[in-house]
N, C-alpha and C positions, 0 to 999 in steps of 0.2 A: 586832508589826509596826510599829505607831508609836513604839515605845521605838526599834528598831531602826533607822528613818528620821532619826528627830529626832537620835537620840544621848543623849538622859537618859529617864529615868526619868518614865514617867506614874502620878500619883500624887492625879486627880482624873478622879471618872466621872461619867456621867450616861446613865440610858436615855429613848430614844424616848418620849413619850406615857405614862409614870409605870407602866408597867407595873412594878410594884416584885415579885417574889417572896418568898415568906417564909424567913425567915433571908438575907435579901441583906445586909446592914450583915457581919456576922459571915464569909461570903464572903471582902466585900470586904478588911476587917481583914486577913486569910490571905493575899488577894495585895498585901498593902501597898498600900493606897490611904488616902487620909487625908484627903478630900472626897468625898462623893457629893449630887450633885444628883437630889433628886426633883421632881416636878412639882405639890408641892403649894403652893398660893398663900399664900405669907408670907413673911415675916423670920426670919433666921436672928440669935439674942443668943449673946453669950459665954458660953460654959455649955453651952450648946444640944449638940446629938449629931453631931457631923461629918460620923459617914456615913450623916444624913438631914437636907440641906441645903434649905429649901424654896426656891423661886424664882418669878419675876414673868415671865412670856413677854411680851416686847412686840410686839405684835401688829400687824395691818396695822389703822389705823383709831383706835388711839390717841392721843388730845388730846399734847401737848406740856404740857400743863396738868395730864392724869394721870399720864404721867412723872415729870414735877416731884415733883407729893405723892405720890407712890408710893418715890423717890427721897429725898425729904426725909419721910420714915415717919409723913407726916401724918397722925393720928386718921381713920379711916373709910374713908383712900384706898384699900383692898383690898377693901373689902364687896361692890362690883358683882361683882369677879371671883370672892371667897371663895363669894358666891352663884351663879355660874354652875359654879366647881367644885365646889359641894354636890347641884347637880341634875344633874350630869355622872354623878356616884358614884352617886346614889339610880339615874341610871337604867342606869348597869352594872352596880349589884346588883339589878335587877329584869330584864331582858334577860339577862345572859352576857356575856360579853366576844365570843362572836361576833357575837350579835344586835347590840350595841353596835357593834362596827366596819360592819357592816354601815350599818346607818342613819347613823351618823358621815359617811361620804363624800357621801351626798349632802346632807346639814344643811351641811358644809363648801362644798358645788358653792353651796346658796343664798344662804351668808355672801358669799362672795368675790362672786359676782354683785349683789348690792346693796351693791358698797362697803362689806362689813366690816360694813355697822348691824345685821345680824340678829341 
């Protein structure tokens, strides 16, 4: 339907909230895609696997200042986050993926209520 809208060729994906499947790169190959974004926190180098592109969410509440050295691949600038999506993972493979969405919505109701600091 977007190839159809647009008129060329979609040939970069990316899903919702990193829910990756297994065997999806391999998938994607078969319908001609030739970037996939996942959700995981980092830099993507030359060489690297295209259809497993990691990426930076920029969030509500983000310094201007973390941008920056995130942006210019400053030494260290990803630990906060690389940390927050290492306790993200430990706790969707100790919960489920439903248990996780579950609890997810209201962790997100307290973020967004305190300005993003939570």
């Amino acid at each position: 339907m977007l190839e159809d809208r647009l008129g060329f060729g979609v040939r970069t994906a990316s899903l919702p909230r990193g829910w990756e499947p297994p065997h999806l790169p391999a998938v994607l190959a078969e319908l001609g895609y030739r970037v996939f974004c996942n959700s995981r926190v980092g830099w993507w180098h030359p060489g690297d696997e295209p259809l497993s592109v990691p990426r930076v969410a920029v969030r509500h509440g983000m310094t201007a200042e973390e941008f920056l050295a995130i942006a210019n691949a400053e030494p260290r600038s990803l630990w906060r986050l690389q940390a927050v999506e290492a306790a993200k993972n430990a706790a969707k493979r100790c919960l489920g993926t439903g248990a996780w969405q579950r609890l997810r919505a209201p962790l997100l109701g307290l973020r967004y209520a305190s300005g993003g600091k939570a």
